[in-house]
N, C-alpha and C positions, 0 to 999 in steps of 0.2 A: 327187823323193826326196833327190837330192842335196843341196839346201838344208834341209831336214829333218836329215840326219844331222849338215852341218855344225854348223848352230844346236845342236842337242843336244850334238854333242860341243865346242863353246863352252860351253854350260851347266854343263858336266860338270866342264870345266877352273877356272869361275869359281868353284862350288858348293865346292870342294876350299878354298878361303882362304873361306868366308861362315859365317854363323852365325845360328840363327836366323832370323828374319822376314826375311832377305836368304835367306834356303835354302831357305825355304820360296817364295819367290816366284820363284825358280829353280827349284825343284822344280814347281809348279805347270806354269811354260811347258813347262817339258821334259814335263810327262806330258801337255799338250793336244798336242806337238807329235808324241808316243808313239802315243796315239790317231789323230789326222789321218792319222799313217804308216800304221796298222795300216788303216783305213779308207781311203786310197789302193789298198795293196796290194788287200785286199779286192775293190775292186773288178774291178782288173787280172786278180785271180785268177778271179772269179768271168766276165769275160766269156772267157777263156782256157780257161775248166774249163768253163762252162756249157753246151756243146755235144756232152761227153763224152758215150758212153753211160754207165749206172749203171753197170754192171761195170765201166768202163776209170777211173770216178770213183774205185769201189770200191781199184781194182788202182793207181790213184796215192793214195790213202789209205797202203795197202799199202805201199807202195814207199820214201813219207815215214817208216815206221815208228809210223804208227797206224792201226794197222788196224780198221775200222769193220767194222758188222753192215749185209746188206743192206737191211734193215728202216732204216735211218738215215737221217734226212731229209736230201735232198742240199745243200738251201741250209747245212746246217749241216756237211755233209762239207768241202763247200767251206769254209766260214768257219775250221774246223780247221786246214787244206790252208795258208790264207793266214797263221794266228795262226803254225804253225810253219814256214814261211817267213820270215814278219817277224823271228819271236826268231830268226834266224841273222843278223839284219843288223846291221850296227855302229852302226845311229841305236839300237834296240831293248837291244842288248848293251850299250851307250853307259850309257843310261837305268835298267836296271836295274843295274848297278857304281854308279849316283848314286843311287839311291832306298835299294840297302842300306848305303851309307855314311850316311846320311842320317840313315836308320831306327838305325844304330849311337851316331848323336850323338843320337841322341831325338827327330826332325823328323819329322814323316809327313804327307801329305793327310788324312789323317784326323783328326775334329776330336775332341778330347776331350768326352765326357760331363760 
């Protein structure tokens, strides 16, 4: 994860002087390298949580500050569990300060119609 964060917060620092089709291609790696994090975590979370019982899954749902319905499919409690986890981390934090600058100069992953 460490090199994760690094490279992103290199991205981050480059994307500040780019423009355009340099930003967006800085923007792109940063968001594979966004996803890969979040899908690392992911997993780490899931073999750390996956041996919870439902209630004590339920009660660190809880705990994190969202709290789920029993009724909740676990794989996806967990997946919650990990997404806010990640957004605390400074690869994640990083990535999103780059994408709404980004988005402020007119650049997004998203391709125009």
């Amino acid at each position: 994860m460490m090199m994760t964060t690094q490279r992103i917060l290199d991205l981050v620092a480059a994307a500040a002087a780019s423009l355009d089709e340099d930003l967006v291609l800085l923007l792109h790696e940063a968001n594979e390298l966004y996803q890969q994090g979040l899908q690392d975590l992911h997993r780490s979370t899931a073999a750390r949580l996956g041996g919870l019982a439902t209630a004590e899954l339920l009660a660190a749902a809880d705990t994190a500050g969202m709290p789920c319905a029993a009724s909740q499919d676990r794989n996806e409690v967990i997946l919650l569990l990990a997404m806010t986890e990640w957004e605390m981390t400074p690869a994640a934090m990083a990535y999103a300060e780059m994408a709404e600058d980004a988005a402020r100069r007119g650049v997004c992953l998203i391709p125009e119609d």
